[in-house]
Every structure is written in C-alpha cells, then in structure tokens.
Backbone as ProteinMPNN parsed JSONL, in Angstrom:
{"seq_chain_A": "XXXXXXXXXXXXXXXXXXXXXXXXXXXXXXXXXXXXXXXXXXXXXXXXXXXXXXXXXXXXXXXXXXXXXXXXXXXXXXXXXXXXXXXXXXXXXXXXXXXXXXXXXXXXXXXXXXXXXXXXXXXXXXXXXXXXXXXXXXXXXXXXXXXXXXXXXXXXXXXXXXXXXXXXXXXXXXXXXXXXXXXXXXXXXXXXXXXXX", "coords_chain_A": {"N_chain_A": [[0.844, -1.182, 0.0], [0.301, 2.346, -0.838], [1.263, 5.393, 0.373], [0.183, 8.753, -0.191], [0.838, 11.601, 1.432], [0.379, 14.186, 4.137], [2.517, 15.836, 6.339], [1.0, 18.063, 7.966], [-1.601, 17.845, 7.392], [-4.595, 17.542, 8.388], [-6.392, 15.752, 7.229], [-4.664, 13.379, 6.163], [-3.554, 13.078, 8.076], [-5.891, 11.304, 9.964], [-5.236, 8.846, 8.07], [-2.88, 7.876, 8.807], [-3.391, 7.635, 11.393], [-5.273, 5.214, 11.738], [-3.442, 3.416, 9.976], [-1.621, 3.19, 11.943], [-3.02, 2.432, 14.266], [-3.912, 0.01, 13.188], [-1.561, -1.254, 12.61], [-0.789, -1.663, 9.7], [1.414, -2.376, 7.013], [3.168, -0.354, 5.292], [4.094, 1.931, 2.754], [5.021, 5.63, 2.517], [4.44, 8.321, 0.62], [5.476, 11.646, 0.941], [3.508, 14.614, -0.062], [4.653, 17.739, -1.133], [2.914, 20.822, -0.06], [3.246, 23.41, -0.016], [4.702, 24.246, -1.99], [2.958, 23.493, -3.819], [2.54, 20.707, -4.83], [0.772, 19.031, -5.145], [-1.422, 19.95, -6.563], [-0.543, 19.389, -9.056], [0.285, 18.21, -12.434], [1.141, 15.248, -12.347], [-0.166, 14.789, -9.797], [-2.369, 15.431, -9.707], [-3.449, 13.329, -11.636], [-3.56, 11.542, -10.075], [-5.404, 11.749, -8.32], [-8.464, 13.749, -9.094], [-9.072, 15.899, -7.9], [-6.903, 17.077, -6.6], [-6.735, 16.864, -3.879], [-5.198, 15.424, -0.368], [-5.623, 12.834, 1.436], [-4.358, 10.219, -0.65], [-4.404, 6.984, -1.549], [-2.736, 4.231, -2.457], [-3.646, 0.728, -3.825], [-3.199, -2.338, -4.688], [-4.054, -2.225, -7.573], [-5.591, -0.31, -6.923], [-7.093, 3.455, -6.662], [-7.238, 5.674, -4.011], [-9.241, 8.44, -3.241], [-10.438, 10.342, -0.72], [-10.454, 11.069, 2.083], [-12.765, 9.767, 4.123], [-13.0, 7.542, 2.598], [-10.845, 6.821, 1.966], [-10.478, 4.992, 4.892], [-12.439, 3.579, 5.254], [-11.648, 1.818, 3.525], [-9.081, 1.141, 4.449], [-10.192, 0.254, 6.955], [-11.746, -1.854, 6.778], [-10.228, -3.851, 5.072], [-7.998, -4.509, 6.902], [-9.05, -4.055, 9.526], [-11.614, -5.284, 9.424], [-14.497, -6.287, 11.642], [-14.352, -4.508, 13.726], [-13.263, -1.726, 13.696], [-14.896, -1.144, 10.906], [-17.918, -1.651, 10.968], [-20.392, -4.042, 9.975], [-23.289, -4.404, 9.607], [-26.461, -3.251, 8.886], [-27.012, -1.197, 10.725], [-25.064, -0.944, 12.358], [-22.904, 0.306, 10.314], [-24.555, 2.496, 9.469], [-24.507, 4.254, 12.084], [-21.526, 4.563, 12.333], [-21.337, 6.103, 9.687], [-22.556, 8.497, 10.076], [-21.034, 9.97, 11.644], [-19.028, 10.278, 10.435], [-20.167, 11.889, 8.143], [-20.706, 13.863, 9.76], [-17.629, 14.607, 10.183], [-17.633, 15.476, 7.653], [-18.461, 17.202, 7.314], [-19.58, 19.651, 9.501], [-17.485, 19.56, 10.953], [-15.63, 19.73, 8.785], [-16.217, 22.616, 7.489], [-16.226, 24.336, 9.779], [-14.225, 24.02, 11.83], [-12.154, 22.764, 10.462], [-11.765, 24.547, 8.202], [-11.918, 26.699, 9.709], [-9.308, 26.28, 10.752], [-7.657, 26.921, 8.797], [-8.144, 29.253, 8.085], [-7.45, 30.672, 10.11], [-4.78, 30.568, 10.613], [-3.339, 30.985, 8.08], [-4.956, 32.78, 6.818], [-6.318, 32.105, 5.014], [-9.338, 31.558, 3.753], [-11.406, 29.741, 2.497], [-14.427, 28.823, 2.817], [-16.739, 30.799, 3.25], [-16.349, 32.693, 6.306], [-14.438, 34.026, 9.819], [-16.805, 33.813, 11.743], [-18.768, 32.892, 10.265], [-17.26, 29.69, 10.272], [-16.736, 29.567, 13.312], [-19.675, 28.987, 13.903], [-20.447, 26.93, 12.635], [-18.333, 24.832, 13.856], [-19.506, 24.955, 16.453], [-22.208, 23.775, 16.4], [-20.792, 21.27, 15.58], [-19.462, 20.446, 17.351], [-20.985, 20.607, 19.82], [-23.094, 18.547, 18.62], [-21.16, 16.278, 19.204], [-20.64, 16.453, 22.236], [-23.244, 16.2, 22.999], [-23.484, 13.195, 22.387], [-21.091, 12.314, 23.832], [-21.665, 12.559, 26.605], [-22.688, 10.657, 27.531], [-21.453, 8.347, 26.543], [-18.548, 6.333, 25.535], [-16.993, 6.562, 22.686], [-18.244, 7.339, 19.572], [-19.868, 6.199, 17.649], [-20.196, 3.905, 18.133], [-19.701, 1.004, 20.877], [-17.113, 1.038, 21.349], [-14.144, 2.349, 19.755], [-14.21, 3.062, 16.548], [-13.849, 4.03, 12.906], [-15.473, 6.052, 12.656], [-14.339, 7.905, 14.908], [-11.991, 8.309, 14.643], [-11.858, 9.446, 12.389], [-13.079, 12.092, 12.963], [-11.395, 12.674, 15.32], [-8.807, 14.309, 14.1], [-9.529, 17.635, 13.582], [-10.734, 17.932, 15.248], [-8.655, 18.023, 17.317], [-6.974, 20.044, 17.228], [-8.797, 22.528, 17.276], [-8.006, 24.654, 19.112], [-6.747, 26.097, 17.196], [-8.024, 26.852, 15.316], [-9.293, 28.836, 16.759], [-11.102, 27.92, 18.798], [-12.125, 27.797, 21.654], [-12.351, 24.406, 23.689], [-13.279, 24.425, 26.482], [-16.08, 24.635, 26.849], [-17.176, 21.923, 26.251], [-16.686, 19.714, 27.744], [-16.976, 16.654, 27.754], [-16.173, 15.866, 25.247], [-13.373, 17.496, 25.145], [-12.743, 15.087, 26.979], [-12.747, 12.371, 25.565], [-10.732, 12.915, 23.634], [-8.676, 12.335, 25.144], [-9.306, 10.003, 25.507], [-9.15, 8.417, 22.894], [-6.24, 8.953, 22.43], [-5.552, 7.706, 24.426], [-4.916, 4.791, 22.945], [-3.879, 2.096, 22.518], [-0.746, 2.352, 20.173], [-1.831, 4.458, 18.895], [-0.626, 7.436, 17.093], [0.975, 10.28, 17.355], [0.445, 13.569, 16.267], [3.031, 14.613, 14.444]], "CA_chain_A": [[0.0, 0.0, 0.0], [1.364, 3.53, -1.037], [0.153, 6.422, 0.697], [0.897, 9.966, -0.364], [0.459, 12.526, 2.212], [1.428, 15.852, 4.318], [2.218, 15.616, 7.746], [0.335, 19.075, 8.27], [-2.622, 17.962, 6.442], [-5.464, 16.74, 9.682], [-7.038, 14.311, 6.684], [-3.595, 12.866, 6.01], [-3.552, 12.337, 9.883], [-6.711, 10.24, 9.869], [-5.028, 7.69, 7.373], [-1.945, 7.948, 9.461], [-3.968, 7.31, 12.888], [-5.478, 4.149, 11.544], [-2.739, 2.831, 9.587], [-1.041, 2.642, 12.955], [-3.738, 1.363, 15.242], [-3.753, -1.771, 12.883], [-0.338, -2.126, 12.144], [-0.167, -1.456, 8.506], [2.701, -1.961, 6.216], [2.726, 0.663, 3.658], [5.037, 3.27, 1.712], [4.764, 6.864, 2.465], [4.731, 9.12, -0.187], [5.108, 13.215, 0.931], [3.52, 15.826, -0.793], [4.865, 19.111, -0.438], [1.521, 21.359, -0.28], [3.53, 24.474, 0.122], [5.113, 23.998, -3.163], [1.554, 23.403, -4.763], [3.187, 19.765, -5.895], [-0.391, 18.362, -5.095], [-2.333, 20.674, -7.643], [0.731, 19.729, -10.229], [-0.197, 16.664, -13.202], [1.33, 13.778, -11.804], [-0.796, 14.158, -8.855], [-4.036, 15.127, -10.126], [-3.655, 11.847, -12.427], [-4.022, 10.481, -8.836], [-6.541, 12.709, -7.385], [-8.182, 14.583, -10.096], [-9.806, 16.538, -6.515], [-5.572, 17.732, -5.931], [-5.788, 16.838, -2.515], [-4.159, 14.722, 0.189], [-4.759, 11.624, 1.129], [-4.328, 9.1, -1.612], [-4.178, 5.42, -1.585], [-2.712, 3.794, -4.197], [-3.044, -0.56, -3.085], [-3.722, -3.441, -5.301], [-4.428, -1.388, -8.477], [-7.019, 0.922, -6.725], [-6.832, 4.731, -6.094], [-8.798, 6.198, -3.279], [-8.789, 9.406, -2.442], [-11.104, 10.676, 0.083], [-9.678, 10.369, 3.612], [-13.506, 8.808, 4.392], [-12.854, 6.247, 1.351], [-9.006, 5.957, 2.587], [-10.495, 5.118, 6.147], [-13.424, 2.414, 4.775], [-10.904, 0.816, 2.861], [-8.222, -0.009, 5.521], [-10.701, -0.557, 8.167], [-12.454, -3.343, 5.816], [-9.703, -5.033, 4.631], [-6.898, -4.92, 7.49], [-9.526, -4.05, 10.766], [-13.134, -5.838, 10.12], [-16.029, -5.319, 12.187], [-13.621, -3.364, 14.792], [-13.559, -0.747, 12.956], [-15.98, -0.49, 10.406], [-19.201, -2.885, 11.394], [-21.198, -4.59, 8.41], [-24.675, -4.473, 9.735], [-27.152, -2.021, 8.547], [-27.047, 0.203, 11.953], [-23.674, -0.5, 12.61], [-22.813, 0.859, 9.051], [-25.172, 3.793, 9.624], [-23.511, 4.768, 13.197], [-20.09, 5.334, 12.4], [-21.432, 6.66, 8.77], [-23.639, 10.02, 10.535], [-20.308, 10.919, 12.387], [-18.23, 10.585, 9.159], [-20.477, 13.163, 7.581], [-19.956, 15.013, 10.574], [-16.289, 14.904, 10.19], [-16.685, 16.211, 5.967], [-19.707, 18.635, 6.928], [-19.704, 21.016, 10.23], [-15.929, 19.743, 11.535], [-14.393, 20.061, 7.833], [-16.182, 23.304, 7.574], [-15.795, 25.107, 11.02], [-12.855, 23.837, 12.444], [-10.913, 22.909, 9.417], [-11.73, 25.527, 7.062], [-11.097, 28.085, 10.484], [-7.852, 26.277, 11.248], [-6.695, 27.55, 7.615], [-8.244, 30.867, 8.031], [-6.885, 31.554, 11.568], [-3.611, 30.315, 10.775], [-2.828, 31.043, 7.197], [-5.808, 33.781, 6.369], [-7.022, 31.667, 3.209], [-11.308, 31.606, 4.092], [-12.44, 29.013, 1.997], [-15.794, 29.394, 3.006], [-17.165, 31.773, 4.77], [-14.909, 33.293, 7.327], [-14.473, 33.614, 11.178], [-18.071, 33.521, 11.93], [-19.339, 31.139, 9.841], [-16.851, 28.798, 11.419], [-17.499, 29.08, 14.543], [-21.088, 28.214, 14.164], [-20.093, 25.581, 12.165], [-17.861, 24.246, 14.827], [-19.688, 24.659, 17.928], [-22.605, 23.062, 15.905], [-20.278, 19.759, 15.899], [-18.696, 20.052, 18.918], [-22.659, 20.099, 20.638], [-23.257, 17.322, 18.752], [-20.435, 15.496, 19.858], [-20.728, 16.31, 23.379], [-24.432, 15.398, 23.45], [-23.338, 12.037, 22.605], [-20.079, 11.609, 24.276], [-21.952, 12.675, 28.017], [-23.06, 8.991, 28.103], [-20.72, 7.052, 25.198], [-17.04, 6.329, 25.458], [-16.97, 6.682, 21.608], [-19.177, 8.527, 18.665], [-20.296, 5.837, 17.058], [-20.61, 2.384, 18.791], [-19.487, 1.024, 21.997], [-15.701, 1.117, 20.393], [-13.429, 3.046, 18.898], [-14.236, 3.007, 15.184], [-13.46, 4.967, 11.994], [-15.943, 7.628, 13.357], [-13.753, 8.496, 15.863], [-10.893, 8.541, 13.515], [-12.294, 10.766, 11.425], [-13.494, 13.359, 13.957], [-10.462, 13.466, 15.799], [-7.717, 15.217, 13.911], [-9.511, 18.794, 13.498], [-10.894, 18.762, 16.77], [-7.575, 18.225, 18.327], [-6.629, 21.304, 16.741], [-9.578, 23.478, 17.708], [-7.632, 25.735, 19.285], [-5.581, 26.802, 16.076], [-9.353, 27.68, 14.857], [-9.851, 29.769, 17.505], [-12.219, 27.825, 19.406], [-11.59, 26.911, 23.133], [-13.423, 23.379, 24.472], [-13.437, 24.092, 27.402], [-17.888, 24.103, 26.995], [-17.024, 20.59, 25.936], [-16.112, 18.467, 28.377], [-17.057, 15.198, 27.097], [-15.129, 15.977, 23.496], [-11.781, 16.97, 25.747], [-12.032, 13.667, 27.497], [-12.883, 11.838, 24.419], [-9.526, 13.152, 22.934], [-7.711, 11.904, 26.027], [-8.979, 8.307, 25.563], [-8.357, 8.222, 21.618], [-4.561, 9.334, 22.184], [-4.645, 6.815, 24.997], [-5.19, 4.261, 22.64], [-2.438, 1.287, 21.96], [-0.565, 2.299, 18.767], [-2.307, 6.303, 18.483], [0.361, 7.901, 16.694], [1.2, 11.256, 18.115], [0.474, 14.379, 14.901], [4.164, 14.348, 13.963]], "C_chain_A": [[0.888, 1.244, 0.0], [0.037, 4.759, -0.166], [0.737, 7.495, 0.499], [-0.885, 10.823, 0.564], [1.314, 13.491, 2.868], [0.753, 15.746, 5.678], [1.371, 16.453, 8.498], [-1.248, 19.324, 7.911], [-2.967, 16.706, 7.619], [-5.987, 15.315, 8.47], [-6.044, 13.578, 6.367], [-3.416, 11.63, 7.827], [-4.48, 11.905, 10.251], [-6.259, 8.827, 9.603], [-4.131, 7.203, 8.455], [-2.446, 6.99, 10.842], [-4.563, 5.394, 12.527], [-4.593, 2.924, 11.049], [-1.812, 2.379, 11.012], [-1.767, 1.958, 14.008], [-3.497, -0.125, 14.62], [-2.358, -2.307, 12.144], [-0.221, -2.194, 10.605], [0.626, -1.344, 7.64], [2.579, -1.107, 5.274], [4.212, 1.596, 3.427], [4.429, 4.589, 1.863], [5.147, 7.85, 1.616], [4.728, 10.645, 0.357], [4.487, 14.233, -0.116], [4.178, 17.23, -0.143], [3.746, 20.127, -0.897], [1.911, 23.143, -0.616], [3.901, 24.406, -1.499], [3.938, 23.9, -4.037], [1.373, 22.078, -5.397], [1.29, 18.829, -5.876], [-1.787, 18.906, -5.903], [-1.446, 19.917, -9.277], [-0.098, 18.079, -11.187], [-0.532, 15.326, -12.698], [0.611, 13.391, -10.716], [-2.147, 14.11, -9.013], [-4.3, 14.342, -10.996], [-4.098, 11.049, -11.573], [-5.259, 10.331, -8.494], [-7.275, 13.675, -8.392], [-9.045, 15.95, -8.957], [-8.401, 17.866, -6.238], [-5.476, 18.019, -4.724], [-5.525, 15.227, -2.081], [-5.63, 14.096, 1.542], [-5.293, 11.055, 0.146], [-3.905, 7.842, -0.986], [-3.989, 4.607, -2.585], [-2.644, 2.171, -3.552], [-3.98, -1.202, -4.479], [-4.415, -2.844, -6.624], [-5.49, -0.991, -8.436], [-6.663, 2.292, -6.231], [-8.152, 5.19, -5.27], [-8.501, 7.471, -2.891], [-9.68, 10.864, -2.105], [-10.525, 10.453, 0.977], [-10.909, 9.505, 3.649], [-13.537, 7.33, 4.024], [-11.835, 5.464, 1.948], [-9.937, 4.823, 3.993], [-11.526, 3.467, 5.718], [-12.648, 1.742, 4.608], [-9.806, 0.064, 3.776], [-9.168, -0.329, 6.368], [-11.309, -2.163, 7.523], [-11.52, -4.338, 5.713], [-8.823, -5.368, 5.701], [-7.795, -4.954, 9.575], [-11.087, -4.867, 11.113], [-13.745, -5.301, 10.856], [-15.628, -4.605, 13.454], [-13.761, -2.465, 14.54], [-14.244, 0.088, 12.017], [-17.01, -1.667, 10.23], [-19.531, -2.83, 9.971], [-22.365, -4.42, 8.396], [-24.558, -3.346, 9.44], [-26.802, -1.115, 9.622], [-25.843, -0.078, 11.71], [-22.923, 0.483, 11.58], [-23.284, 2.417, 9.388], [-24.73, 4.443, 11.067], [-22.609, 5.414, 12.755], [-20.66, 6.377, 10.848], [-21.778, 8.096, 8.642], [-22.193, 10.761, 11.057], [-19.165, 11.156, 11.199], [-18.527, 11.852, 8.185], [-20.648, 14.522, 8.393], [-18.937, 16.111, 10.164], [-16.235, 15.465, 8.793], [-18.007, 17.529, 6.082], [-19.232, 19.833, 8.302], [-18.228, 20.871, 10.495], [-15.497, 19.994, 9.657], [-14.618, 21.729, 7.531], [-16.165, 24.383, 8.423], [-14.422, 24.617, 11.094], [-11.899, 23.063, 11.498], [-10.418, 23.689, 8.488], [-11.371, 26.421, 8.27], [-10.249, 27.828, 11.038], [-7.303, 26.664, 10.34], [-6.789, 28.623, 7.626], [-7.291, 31.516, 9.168], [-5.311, 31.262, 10.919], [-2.693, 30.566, 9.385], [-3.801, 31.612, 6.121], [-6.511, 33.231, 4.839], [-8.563, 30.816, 3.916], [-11.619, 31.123, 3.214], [-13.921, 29.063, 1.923], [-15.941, 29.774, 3.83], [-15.931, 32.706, 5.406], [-15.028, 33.274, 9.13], [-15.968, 33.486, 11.846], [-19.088, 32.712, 12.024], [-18.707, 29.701, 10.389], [-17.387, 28.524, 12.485], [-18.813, 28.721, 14.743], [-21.007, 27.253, 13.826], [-19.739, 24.718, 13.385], [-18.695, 23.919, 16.032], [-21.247, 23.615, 17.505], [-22.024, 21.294, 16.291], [-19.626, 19.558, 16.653], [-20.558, 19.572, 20.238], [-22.763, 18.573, 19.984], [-22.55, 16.076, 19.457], [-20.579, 15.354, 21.056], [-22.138, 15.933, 24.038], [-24.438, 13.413, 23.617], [-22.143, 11.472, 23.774], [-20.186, 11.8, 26.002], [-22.215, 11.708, 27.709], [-22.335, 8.268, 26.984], [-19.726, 7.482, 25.361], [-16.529, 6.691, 23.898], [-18.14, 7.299, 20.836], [-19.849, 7.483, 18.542], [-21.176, 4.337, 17.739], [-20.011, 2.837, 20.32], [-17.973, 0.467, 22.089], [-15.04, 1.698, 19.797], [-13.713, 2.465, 17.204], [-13.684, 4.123, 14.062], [-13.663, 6.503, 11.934], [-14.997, 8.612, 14.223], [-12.732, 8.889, 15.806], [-10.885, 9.993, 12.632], [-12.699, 12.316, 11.948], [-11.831, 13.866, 14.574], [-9.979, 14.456, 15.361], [-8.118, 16.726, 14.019], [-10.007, 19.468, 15.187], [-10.023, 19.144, 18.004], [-7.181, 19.778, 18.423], [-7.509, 22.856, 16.933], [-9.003, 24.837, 17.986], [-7.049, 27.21, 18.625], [-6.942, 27.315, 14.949], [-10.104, 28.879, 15.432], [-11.127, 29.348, 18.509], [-11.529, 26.691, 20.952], [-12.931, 25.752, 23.317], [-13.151, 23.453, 25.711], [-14.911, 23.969, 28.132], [-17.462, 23.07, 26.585], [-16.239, 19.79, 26.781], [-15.369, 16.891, 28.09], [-16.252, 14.982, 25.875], [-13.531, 16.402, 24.231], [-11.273, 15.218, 26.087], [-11.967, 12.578, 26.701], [-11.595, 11.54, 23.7], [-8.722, 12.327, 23.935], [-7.877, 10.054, 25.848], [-8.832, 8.013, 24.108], [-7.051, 8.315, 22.151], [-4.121, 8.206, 22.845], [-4.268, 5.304, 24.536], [-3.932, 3.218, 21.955], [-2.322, 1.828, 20.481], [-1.011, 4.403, 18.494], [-1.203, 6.718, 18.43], [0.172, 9.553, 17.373], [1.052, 12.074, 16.227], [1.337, 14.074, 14.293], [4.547, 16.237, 13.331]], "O_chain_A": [[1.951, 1.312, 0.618], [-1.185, 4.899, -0.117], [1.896, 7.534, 0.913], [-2.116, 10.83, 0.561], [2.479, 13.748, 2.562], [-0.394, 15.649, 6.115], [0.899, 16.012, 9.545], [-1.934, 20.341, 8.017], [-2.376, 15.656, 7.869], [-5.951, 14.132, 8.807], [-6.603, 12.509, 6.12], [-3.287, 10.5, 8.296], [-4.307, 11.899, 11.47], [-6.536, 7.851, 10.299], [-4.476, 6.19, 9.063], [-1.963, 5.913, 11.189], [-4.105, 4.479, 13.211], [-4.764, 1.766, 11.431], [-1.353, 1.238, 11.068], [-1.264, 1.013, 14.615], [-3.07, -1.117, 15.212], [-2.131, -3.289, 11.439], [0.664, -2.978, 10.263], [0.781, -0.191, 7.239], [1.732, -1.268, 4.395], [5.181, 1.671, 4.183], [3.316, 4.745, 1.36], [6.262, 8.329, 1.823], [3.584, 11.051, 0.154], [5.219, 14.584, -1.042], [4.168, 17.615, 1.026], [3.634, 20.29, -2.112], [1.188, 23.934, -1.222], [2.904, 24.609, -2.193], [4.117, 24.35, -5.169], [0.5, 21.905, -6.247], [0.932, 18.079, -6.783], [-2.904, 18.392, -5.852], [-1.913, 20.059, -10.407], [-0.787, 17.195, -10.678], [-1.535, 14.622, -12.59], [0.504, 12.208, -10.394], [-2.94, 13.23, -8.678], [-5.462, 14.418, -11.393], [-4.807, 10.074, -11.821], [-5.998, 9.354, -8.373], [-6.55, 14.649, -8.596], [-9.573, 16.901, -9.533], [-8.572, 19.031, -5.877], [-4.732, 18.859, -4.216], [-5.558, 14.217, -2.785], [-6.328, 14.809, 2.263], [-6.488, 11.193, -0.115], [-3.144, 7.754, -0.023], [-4.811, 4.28, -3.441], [-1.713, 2.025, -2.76], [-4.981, -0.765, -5.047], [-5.618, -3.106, -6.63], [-6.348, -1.06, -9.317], [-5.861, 2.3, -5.297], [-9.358, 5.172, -5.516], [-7.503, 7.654, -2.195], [-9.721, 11.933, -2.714], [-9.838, 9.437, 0.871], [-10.642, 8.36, 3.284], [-13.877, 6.332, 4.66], [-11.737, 4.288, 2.298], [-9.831, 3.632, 3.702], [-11.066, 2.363, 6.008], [-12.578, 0.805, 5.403], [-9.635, -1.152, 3.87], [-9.041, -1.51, 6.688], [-11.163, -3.3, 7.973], [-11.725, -5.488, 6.103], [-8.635, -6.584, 5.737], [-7.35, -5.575, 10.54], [-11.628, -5.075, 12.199], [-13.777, -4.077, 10.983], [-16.494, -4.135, 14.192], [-14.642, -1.943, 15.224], [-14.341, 1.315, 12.0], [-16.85, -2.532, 9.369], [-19.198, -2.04, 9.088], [-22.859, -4.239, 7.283], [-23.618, -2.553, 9.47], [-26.184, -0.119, 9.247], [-25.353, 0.532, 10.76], [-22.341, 1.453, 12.064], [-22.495, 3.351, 9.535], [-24.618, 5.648, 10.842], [-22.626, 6.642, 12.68], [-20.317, 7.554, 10.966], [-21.535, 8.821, 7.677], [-22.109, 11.984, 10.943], [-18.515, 12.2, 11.148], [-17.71, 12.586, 7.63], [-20.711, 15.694, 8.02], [-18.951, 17.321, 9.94], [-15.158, 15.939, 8.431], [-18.34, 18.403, 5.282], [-18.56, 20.818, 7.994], [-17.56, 21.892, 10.332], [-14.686, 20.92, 9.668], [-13.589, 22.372, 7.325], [-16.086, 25.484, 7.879], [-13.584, 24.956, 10.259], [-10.791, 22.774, 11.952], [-9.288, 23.738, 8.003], [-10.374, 27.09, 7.997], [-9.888, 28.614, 11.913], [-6.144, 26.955, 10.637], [-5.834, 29.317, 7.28], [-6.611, 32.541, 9.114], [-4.728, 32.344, 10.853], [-1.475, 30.399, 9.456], [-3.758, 31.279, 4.937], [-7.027, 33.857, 3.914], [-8.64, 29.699, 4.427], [-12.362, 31.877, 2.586], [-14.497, 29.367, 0.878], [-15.579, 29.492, 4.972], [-14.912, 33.204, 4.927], [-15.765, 32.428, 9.637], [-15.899, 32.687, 12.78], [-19.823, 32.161, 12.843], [-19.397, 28.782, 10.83], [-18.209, 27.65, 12.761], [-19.105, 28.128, 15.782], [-21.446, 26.363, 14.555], [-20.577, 23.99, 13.918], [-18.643, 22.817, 16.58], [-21.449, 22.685, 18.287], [-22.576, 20.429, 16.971], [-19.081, 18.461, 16.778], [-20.914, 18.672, 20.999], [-22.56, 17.565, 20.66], [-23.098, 15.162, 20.072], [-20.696, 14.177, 21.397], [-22.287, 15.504, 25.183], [-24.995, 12.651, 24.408], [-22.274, 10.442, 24.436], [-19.274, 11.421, 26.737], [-21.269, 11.719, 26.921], [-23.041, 7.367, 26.531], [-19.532, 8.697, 25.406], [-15.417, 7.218, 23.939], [-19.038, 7.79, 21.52], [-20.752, 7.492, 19.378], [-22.352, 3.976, 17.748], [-19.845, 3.933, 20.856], [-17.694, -0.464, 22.844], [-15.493, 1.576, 18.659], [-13.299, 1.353, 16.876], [-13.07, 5.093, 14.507], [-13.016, 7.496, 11.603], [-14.981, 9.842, 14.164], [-12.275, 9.703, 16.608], [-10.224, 11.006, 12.405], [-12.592, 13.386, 11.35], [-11.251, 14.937, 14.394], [-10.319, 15.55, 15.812], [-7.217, 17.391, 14.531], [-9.868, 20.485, 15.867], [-10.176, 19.864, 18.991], [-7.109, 20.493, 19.423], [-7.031, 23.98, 16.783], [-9.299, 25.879, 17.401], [-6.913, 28.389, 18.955], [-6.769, 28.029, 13.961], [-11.005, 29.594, 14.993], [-11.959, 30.152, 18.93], [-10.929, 25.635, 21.155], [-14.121, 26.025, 23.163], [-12.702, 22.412, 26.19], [-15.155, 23.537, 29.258], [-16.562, 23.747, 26.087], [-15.184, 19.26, 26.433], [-14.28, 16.317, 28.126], [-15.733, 13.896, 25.615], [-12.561, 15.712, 23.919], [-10.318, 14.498, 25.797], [-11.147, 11.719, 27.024], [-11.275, 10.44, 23.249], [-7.992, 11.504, 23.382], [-7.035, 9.166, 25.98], [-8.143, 6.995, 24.047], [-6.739, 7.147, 22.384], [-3.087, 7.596, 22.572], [-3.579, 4.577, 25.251], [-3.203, 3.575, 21.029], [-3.261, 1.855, 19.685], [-0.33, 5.269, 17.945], [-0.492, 6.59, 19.426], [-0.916, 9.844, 17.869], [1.392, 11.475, 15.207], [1.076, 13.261, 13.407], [5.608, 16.494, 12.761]]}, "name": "protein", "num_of_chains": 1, "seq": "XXXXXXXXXXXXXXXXXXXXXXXXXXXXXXXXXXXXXXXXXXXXXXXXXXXXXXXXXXXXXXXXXXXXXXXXXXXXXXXXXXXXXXXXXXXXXXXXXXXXXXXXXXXXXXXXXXXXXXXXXXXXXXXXXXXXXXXXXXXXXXXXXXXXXXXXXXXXXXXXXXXXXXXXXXXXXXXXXXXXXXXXXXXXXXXXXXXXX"}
C-alpha cells in the first residue's frame, strides 16, 4: 500500500492514525503542499480533486480520507472498525459526515483561516457556528458514550479526531465541551495512536 500525504494535512492524519492502530505496512509518499506539488499533473492523475490523502493498493486509487479510512478498516480491521450491519454501518457513517460537513467546515476551514488567512468558506463567523454546531453534537453524545459511534473506537472516531484536536488553532476553546476533551484523552490513549508528527 502507497500512501501519499502531508504531515500538516489533519485528513492525512486520519489515514496515518489508523494505519497505525492496525499495524499497517505501507510506503509513504510526501507531498509538499507548500510547493503546490499536489495541484501539479502527476498528482491530479491520482486525485483529479488535488488533494491529500491518496491510496494507491492493489491497483485501486482512493482518495477521500472517508474512502481511505473504509478501505483499511475493511480489509486490514473488520467489524472493529468499520461494522457490516445495517445500523452499525449507519452509526459510524452520521459521524463521518460530521467529520466532511460542520468539523471540515468550522474547524478545518477556520484552522486555515486563523492560521494562514485563506477563508475558503465563509470566514471567522461562519466557522465558529459551524464548529460549535459539531462540537454540541459530539458532546451530546459523548456525556453517556465512550466513543461517537458504537461502543468502540471506530473509523468515526478517527475521522473526527484530527480537526478537533486542533480546535484551538481555529480559535475555538473546548473548554464548553467536556465530554469531546475527554474523548480526545482516551483516543490518544489508545495502543498504537500515533502522536500528529
């Protein structure tokens, strides 16, 4: 399995986070994002999207982090990670569109604004509603559930993490979120949870 990615890039650090819970052999490819090399031919032959992460395994390209995230949990984690049943399926699936709807647009789109003034959509405002939007949700669930999705760490929880770690670099303190701090504390504590890098 090849994976091209950017250590600074939170959906990169999804693939990353999983590939190490289950022990994954793979090839790391870098992009350099600063450089633009991920807009450039050779990569949008990959990605015709020009972003980060890709999966290049067994002559398939994936490249969605959600897709990335399906695909190793399926083939290398089973129903640990991403269940087969109808609900189970539909669980982790609501917090996945979480993680590409209010967290990719609050608190990922206002960790680029705060930190490198490029406002994708919207701007500081719209974020934060965004965000605190999916931080409530989260913390409605995570006052009574050790995890988002099931009664387990799954892909959901994968997928949520990385931007919420980062909150802060959006401008948004949890400290109204309890349940989503302590949440973070038992992901990280998790055999194998790779540290950002």
């Amino acid at each position: 399995m090849k994976v091209y990615q950017a250590i600074a890039s939170g959906n990169s650090y999804k693939v990353r986070i999983l590939l190490a819970l289950l022990k994954v052999p793979h090839e790391s490819v870098m992009i350099d994002l600063a450089a633009g090399e991920h807009k450039q031919p050779a990569f949008t032959a990959l990605n015709p999207r020009g972003e980060i992460p890709v999966i290049e395994d067994d002559g398939h390209l994936f490249w969605d982090s959600a897709a990335c995230l399906a695909y190793i949990a399926r083939k290398h984690g089973g129903e640990q990670w991403f269940p087969s049943s109808p609900a189970g399926i539909a669980e982790v699936m609501q917090w996945l569109a979480l993680s590409a709807s209010e967290i990719q647009f609050g608190l990922q789109y206002g960790r680029r604004g705060a930190t490198r003034g490029i406002w994708t959509v919207g701007g500081p405002n719209e974020c934060q509603t965004l965000s605190r939007i999916a931080l409530d949700a989260m913390e409605r669930r995570l006052k009574d559930h050790d995890w988002l999705a099931l009664d387990r760490p799954t892909i959901a929880d994968v997928s949520c993490f990385p931007y919420v770690e980062t909150a802060a670099e959006s401008k948004v303190d949890l400290a109204p979120w309890p349940a989503v701090r302590a949440w973070l504390d038992r992901c990280r504590a998790l055999p194998g949870w790779p540290a950002r890098g």
